[in-house]
Each structure stands twice: as C-alpha cells, then as structure tokens.
C-alpha positions in Angstrom: -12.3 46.3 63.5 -12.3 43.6 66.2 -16.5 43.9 66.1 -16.6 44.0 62.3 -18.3 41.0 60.8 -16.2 39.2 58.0 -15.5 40.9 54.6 -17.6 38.7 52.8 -20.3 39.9 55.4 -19.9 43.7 54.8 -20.4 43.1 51.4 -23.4 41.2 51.6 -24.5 44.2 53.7 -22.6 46.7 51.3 -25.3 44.6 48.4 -28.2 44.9 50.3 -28.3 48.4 51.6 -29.5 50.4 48.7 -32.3 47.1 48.2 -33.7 47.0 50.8 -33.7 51.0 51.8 -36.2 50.7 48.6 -38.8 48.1 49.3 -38.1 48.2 53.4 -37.3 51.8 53.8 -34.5 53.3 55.8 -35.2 51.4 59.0 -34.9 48.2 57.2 -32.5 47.0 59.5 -35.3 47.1 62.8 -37.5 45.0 60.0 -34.9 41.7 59.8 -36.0 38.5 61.6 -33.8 36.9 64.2 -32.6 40.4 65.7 -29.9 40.1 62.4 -30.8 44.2 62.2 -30.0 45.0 65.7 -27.0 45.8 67.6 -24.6 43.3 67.2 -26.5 41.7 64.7 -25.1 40.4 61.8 -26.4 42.8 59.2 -26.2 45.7 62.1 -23.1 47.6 60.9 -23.3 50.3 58.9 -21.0 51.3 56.0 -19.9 54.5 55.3 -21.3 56.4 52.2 -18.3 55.6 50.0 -15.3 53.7 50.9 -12.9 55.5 48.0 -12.3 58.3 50.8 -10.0 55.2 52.7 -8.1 54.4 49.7 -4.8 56.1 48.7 -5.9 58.3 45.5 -4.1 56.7 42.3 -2.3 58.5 39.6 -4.2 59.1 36.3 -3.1 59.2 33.1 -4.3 63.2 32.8 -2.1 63.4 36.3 0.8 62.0 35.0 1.0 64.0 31.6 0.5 67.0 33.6 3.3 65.6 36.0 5.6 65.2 32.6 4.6 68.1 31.0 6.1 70.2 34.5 9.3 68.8 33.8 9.4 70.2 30.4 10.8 73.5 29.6 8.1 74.2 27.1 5.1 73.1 29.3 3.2 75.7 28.0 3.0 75.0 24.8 1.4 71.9 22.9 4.1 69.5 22.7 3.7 66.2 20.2 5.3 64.5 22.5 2.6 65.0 25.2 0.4 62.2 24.2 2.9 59.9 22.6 3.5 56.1 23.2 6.4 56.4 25.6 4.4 58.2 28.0 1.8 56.1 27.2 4.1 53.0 28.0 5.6 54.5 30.9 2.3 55.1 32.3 1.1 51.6 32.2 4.4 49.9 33.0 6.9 51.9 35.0 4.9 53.8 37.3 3.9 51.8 40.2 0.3 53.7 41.3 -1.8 53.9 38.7 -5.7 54.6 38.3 -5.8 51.1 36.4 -5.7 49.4 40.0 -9.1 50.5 40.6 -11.8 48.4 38.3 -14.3 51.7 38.3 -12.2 54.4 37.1 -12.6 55.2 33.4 -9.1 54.7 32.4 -9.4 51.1 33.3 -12.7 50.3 31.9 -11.3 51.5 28.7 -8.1 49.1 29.3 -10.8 45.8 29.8 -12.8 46.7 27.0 -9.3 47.0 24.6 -7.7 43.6 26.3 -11.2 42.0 25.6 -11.4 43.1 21.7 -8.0 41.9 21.6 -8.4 38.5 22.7 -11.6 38.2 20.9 -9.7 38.7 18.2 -7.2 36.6 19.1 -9.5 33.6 19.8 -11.3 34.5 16.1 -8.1 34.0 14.1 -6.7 30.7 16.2 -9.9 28.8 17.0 -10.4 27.4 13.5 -6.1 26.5 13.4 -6.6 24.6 16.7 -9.7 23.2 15.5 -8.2 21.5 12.5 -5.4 20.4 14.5 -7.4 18.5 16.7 -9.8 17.2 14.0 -6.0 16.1 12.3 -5.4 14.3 15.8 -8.4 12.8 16.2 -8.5 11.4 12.7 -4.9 9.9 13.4 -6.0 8.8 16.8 -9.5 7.5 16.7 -10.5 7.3 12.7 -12.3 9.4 10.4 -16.0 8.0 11.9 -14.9 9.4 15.4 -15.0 13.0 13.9 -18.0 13.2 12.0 
C-alpha cells in the first residue's frame, strides 16, 4: 500500500479503465502524456478484476432464513413463519452483517427504491400542509401582496 496512489486516485483509474481500454485499447496506459501511464505514474497501477473478492461476504436475507429455518425442528417442511415480519425485522435490525451494507446487491436496491417511494409519498402528502403554513406566515408577516 505505501506505493498506492490516493483512493480518490484508484478510482479515477478504477473509472477510466474500461473507457479507455475501448477507444485506446489495452495498452492505453503506454498512450498517456506526461509518463502518467508508466511505472510509477499516476494512472500506472492496476486494479484487480473485482475488488468484492477483499470484502468480508455479507449475510443475505435467503442466508439467513435458511440460517433460521436450521434451527427449526420442522425445517423441512414449509413453515408460515419462514417469511414472516419478525424475521423480516430481525434481519434488517438485529443482525449486524447484512447484504444491505453493499449498495449493489439486490436486496438493497430493492430497500432504496421502497425508502424512495416512501418519502415520495411522504413529501406528496406534507408539501401542500407546509405550503399553506408558510403562505399563513407570510401573510401574517409581510401582507397579502408579498404572496401573490
């Protein structure tokens, strides 16, 4: 690590790769002005294929049904209980390692796109009470010309 350029660096170059191995080939790096290709360069490390293989694999939901389900005496057989809210719950809450640390994994992505409805809906319904309320303090603070 001590000749590894800055993070912000390897992901600049993490960015690039796949660019310019299109238009510059994969030699691109020989093609950079200023030696920045080169060894020691600043674009001259290469990353590996995919950096997942250095992280810690995280528990998915699938994982930790099955993990549930083991404990059960009837873990053969379909239990109602399987796919219930408390596991649900305790998978998102009390298990410390889950696949919704990591932003690309499915589970999560379906997570984001359930907390965004939400607080689109959220915003919807209070935008127009908070609205008034400020048109209310406006007219109270400023007059009734200041809001049209």
């Amino acid at each position: 690590l001590e000749g590894c350029p800055p993070a912000l660096v390897l992901h600049a170059i993490n960015i690039l790769e796949p660019i310019l191995t299109v238009f510059l080939g994969p030699q691109w790096r020989n093609r950079m002005p200023f030696g920045l290709g080169v060894d020691g360069g600043l674009l001259s490390h290469e990353l590996p294929e995919s950096v997942q293989k250095y992280f810690p694999t995280l528990l998915s939901y699938s994982d930790f049904l099955m993990s549930n389900a083991k404990g059960n005496a009837n873990a053969g057989n379909y239990n109602y209980n399987y796919y219930s809210l408390s596991n649900l719950y305790k998978y998102l809450f009390k298990t410390p390692n889950t696949a919704l640390g990591d932003v690309t994994s499915t589970e999560s992505l379906i997570a984001l796109t359930i907390l965004v409805l939400l607080l689109r809906c959220f915003k919807r319904n209070t935008h127009p009470i908070f609205c008034s309320i400020g048109k209310r303090l406006a007219i109270q603070t400023h007059g009734e010309k200041w809001v049209k």
